[in-house]
Structure formats: C-alpha cells, structure tokens
C-alpha positions as CSV (number, residue, x, y, z in Angstrom):
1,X,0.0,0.0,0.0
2,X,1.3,3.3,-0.6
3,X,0.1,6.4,1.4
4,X,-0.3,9.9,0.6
5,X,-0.5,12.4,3.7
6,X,-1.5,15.9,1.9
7,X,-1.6,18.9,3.8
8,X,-2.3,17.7,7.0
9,X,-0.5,19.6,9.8
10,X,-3.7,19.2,11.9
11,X,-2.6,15.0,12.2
12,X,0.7,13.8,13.3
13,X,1.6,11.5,9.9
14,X,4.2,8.8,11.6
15,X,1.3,8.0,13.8
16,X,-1.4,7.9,11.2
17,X,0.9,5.5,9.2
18,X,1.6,3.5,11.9
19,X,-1.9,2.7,12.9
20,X,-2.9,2.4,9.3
21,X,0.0,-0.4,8.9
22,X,-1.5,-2.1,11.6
23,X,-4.9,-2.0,11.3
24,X,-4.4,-3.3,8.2
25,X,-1.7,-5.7,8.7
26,X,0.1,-4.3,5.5
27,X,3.4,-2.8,4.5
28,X,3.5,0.7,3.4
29,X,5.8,1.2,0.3
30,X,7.7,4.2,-1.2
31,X,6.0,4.0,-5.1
32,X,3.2,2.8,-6.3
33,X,2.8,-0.3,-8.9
34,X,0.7,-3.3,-9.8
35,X,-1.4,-4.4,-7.1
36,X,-0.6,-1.4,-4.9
37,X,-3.5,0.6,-3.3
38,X,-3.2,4.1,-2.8
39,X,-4.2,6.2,-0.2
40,X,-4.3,9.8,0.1
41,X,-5.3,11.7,2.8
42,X,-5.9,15.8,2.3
43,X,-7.1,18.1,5.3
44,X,-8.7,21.0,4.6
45,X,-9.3,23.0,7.8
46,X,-10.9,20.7,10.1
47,X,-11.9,18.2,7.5
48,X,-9.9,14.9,6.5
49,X,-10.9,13.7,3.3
50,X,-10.1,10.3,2.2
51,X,-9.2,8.7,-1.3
52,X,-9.1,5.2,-1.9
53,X,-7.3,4.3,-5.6
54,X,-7.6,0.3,-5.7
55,X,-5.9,-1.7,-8.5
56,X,-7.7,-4.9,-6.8
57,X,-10.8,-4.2,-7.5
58,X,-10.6,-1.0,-9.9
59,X,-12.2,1.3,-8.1
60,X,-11.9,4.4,-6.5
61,X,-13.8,5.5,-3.0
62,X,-13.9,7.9,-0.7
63,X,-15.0,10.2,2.9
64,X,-14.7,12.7,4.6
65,X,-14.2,12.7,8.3
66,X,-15.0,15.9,10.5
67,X,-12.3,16.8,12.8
68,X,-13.8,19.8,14.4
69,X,-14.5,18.5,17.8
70,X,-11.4,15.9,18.0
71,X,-8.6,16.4,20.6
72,X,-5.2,16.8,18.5
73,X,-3.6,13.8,19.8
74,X,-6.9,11.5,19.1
75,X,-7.0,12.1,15.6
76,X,-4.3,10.7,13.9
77,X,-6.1,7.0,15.7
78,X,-9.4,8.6,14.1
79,X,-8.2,9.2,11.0
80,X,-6.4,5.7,10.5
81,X,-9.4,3.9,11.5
82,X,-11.8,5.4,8.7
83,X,-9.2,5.0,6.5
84,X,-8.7,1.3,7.0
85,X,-12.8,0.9,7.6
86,X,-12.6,2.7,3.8
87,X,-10.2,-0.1,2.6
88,X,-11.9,-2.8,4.0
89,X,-15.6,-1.6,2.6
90,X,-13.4,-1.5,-0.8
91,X,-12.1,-4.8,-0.7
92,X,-15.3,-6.5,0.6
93,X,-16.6,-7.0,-2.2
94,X,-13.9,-9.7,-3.2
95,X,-16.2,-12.0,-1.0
96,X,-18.8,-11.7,-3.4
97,X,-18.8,-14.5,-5.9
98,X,-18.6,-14.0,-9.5
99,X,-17.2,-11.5,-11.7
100,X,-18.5,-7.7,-12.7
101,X,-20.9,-7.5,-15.3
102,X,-19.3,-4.7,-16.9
103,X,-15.7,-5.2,-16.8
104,X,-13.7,-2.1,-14.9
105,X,-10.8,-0.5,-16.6
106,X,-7.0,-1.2,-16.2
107,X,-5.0,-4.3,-15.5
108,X,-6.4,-6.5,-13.3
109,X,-4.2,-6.7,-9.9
110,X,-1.4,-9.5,-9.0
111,X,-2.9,-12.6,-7.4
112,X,-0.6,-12.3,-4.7
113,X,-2.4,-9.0,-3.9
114,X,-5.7,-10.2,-4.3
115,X,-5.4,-12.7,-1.8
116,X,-3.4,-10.2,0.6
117,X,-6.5,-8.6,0.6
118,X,-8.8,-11.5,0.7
119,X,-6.8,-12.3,4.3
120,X,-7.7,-8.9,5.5
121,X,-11.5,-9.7,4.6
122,X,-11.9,-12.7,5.9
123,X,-9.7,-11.6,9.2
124,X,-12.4,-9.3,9.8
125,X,-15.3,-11.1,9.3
126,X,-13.8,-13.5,11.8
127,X,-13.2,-11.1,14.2
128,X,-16.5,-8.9,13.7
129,X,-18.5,-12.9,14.1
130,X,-16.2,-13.9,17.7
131,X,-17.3,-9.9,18.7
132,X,-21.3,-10.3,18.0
133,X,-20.9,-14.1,19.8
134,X,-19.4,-12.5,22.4
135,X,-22.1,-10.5,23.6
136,X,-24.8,-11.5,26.5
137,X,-23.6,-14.4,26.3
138,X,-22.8,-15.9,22.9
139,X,-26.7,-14.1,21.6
140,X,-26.0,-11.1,19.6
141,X,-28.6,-8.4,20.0
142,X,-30.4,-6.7,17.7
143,X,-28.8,-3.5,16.9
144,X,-29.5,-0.2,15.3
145,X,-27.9,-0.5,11.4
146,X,-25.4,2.4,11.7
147,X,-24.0,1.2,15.5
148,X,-20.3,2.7,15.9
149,X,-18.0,0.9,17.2
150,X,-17.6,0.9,20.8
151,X,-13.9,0.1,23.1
152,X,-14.9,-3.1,23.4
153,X,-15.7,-3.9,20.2
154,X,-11.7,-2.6,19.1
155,X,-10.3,-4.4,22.3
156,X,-12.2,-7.8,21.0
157,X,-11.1,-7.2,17.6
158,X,-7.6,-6.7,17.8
159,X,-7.1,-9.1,20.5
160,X,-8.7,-11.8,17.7
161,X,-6.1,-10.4,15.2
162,X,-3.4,-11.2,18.2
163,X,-4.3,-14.5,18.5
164,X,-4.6,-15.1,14.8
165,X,-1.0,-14.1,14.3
166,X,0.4,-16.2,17.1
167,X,-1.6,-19.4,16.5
168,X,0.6,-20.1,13.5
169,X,1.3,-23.8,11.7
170,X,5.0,-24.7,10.6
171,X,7.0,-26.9,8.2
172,X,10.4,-26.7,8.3
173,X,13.4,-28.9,6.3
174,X,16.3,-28.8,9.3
175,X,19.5,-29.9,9.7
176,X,20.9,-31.8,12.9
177,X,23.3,-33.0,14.5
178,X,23.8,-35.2,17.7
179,X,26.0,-36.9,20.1
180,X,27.1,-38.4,23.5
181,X,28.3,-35.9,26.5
182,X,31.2,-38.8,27.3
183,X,31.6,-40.9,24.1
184,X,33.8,-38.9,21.6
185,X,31.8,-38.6,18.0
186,X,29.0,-37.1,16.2
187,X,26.1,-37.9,14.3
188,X,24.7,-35.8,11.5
189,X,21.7,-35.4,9.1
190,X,18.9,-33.7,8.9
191,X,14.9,-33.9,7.9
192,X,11.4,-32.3,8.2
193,X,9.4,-30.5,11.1
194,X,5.9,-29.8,11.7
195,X,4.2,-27.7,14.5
196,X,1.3,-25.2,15.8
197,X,1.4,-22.9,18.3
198,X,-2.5,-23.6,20.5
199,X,-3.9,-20.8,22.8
200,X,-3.5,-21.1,26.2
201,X,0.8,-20.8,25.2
202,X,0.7,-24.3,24.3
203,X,2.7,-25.6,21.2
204,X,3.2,-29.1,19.6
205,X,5.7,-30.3,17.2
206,X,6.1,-33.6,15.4
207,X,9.4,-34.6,13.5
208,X,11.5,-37.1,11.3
209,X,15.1,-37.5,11.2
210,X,18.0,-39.8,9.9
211,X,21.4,-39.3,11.2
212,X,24.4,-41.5,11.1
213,X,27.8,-40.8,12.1
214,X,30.5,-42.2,14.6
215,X,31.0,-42.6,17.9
216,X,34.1,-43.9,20.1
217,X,33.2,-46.3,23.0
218,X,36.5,-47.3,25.0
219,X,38.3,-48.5,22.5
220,X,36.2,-49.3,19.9
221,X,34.6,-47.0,17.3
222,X,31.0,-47.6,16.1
223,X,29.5,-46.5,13.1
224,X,26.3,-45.5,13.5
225,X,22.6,-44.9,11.6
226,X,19.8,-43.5,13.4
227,X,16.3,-43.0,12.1
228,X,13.9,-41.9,14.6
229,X,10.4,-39.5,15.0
230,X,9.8,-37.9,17.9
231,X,6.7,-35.8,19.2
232,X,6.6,-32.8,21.6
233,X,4.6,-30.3,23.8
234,X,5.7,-26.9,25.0
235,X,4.8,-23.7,26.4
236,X,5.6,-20.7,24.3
237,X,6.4,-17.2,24.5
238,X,5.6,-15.6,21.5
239,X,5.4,-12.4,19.6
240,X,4.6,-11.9,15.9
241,X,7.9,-12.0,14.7
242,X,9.5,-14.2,17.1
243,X,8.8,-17.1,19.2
244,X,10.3,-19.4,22.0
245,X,9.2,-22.8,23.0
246,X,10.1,-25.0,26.1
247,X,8.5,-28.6,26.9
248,X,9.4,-32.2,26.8
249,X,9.0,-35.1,24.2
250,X,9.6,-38.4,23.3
251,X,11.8,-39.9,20.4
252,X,11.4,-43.1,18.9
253,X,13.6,-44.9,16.3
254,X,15.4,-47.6,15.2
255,X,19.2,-47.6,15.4
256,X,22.2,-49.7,13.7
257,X,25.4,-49.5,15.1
258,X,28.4,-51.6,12.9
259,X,31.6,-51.9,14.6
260,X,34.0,-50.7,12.8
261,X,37.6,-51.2,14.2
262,X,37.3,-55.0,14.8
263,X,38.6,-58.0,12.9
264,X,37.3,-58.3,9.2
265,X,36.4,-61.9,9.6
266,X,34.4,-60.9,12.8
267,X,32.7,-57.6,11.3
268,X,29.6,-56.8,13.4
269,X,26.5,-55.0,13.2
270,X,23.3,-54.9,15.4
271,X,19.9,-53.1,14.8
272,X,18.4,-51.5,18.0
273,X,15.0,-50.6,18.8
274,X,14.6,-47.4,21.1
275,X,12.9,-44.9,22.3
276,X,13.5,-41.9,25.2
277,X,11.4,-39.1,26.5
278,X,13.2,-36.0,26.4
279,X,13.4,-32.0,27.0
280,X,12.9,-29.7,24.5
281,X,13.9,-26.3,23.4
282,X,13.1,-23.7,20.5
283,X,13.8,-20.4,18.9
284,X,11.8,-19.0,15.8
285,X,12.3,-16.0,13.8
286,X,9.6,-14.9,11.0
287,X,11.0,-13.0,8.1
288,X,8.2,-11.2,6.4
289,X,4.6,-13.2,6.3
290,X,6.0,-16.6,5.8
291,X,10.0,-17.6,5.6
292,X,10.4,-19.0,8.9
293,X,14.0,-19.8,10.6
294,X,14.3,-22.2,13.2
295,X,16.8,-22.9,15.9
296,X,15.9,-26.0,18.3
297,X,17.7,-28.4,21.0
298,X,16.8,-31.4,22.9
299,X,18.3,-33.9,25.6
300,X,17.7,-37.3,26.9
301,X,20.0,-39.8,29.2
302,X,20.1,-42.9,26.5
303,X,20.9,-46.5,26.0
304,X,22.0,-47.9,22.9
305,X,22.7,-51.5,22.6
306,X,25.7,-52.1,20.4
307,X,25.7,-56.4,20.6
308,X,28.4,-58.7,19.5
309,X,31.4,-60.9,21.1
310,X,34.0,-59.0,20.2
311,X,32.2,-55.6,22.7
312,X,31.4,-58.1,25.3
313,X,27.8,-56.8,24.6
314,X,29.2,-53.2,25.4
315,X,26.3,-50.4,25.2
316,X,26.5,-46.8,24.1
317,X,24.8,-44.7,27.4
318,X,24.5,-41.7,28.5
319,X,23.7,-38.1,28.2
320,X,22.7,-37.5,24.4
321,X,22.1,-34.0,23.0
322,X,21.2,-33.0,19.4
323,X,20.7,-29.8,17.9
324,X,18.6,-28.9,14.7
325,X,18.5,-25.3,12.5
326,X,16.0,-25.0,9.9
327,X,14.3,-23.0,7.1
328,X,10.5,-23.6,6.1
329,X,7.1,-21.5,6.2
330,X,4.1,-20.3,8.4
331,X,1.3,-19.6,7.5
C-alpha cells in the first residue's frame, strides 16, 4: 500500500501511518505499482478527506471525516481507523462471488495482492463474528444499522487479530546433529518438522530424522545410523515476529550400530530398537509473512545396545544432546 499524507498539519503523519500499517496488517511502500493501493489523505481545515485508488478491485472510493470536535492527539487513531474501515468496505466485495458485469478499466491486480487482501476480509469477518458471539452471552442483540464501534468492540477485535497471528502452523526442512556428553563422536543429518502454536501458550511439534555418524566407546569406534520420530509439547512465549518454545517429548527410532575397528572376519552390526522421553527447546524467527528460521535443541539420558562378542555386549549410554537449525514457512 502506498500512502499519501497531503496537507495535514492538523494529524501527526508517523502516527497515522503506523496505525494504518497495523490495522491493516500491510506494508507501506515508497512507489506505487501493480497491485498497490493508494491512499491519500488531504485536510482542509478541520476536515480529512479520504481517497481510496484500488488496483484490486478497480475502483476508487472515498469520505470525509469531520475533525472539528477531535482532541489533536486522538485524531491521527481517528483518521487511521476510517481509512482502514474505507479499505476494508473497498475490498469486501472480493467476497462476493462471480465476476462484474461490466468489466472495470485497467489491469487487473497481481494474485498475490488479491489474496493479501482477501486475508484482510476474511480476518475481519472472523473477528466482527467472535465480537457479535461474544455479547450476552454468545446471543448477539439486535442492533441499530449504523451502530459505531464501541472500546470493546476494538479491544475484542484486535485481540482476535493477536491471536490469529500467534496461532501459527509450521514446516520446516532442518539440519541436525547429535552426540554423547562422554563418548567422543558425532552424528549428522537432517529432515522435516511440523508444528502449531495452540492458545493457552501451548505448542506441539512432530518430526523425522535420519542421522548417522561415529562414535568412540573405550576402545572401539562404532559407526552408526539413526532413524527416529519424535513428538513434543511446549509452552511458548511468543510475539509476531519471534517465538520461544520449552517442553518435553519423546523420540522413537530404530538404530544400527556396525563396529567398525574389529577383525574383518568378525565384522559386526546390530539393529536397536529405542525410544527416550526428552526435553525440549526452540527459537523462531519470521522474516516477512511466511519464511520461517528455526533454531531447536533437545536432551535425553540414552541407552543404545551395540551387541556382538567381540564388545562383550558393550552399550553406548549416557547423556545424548542433538541440535537442529531450519528453514520452512508459516502460515
């Protein structure tokens, strides 16, 4: 969206753009292009009057809003909220099925932009349905047509916006790596995350690795091949752009260790079943709307039985902590 403040020394214009970018959940860029909607605001003593130029639906709208009896520092907020309410009533009708009976001029917009703005729509139709169940408990009354929106109404709807953002699903390809506290070695690999952050600060996350590499116990050096899934459930701390995720788990595999330092004509290998619970860790980053980076770290005491005569049936235990980093989407 690009936004034009004309004129308008009676409104502080950081603030107006701020609230605008949030209202409206978009980003507000320098020039203007396909799929951008401009907005420009002009004051003209104590009225601010509102332009809406929409490549997504090809139309143009506008209001004026009376600023007469408005303390200064309340109407930049009143401003930004009629022109996002303007926006909104302009992309509504992408809800509508269908297409125009008489086709509108220009280009039609990007899909990408289209469906940026279908998000909006549909945002707040969820959050205007959650605000009329809400009332007297879950029986919306009957209301005059031209009701304004009250405190509560604004407190109900952004905190359904909040909750929208921070209930977000995952997939993420990761990389990992593992090994013992005492036994020198390392495994390595990698493979494919899902998760959702819950309300109530809960979070799950279910996963799949393979990782192989060695590890030295005493003297003998095993090669070995791990594939294992694991589930988990944490709390989370979490903002928008970044969130933090503590809990415990369990992993489950199936392990084959080969020994690989002992004599050729007694070469041995053993598959293991395991499985051990395990605590958790977790650090996301969002960059932009989707590209998601993730940092994550678990911990478990272990067993691993290694078989064979020439071990003495020798098992690989002990403290066992991997580490993943990743790069996927949320949506």
């Amino acid at each position: 969206m690009r936004l034009y403040l004309e004129d308008c020394a009676t409104i502080e214009p950081e603030a107006t753009r701020r609230i605008i970018k949030a209202e409206l959940d978009a980003e507000l860029v320098p020039r203007g292009g396909p799929g951008v909607t401009e907005v420009s605001i002009d004051c003209l003593g104590h009225v601010a009057s509102i332009q809406v130029d929409d490549p997504i639906t090809r139309k143009t709208t506008s209001r004026d809003v009376s600023l007469a009896n408005v303390p200064y520092g309340s109407r930049p907020r009143l401003v930004a909220l009629a022109t996002a309410e303007l926006v909104i009533a302009t992309w509504a009708e992408l809800e509508f099925p269908g297409t125009p009976t008489i086709e509108p001029m220009g280009p039609p917009a990007p899909s990408e932009a289209v469906e940026a703005a279908n998000d909006v729509i549909r945002e707040e139709m969820e959050a205007r349905a959650a605000s009329e169940a809400g009332r007297v408990g879950g029986v919306a009354r009957e209301e005059a047509p031209n009701r304004q929106p009250t405190g509560n109404d604004e407190r109900r709807r952004l905190a359904h916006r909040r909750r929208r953002e921070l209930m977000r699903e995952r997939v993420i390809a990761v990389a990992a790596v593992r090994g013992f506290v005492k036994h020198p070695g390392l495994l390595g690999g990698g493979g494919i995350r899902f998760g959702q952050e819950l309300p109530l600060a809960f979070s799950w996350t279910l996963d799949a690795l393979h990782e192989q590499g060695t590890i030295d116990l005493h003297a003998n050096r095993f090669l070995v091949v791990s594939n294992s899934v694991a589930g988990s459930l944490s709390f989370h701390l979490a903002s928008p752009v970044a969130t933090f995720r503590g809990g415990a788990g369990l992993r489950v595999g199936v392990t084959n260790t080969e020994l690989l330092n002992g004599s050729p004509a007694l070469k041995e290998s053993s598959v293991t079943p395991w499985g051990w619970p395990m605590a958790t860790t977790s650090l996301s980053f969002l960059l932009g709307k989707r590209l998601l980076v993730e940092v994550a770290g678990e911990s478990s005491y272990v067993m691993l039985a290694t078989g064979g005569t020439q071990t003495g049936g020798a098992s690989l235990m002990g403290l066992w902590i991997g580490a993943q980093a990743g790069l996927g989407c949320s949506w």
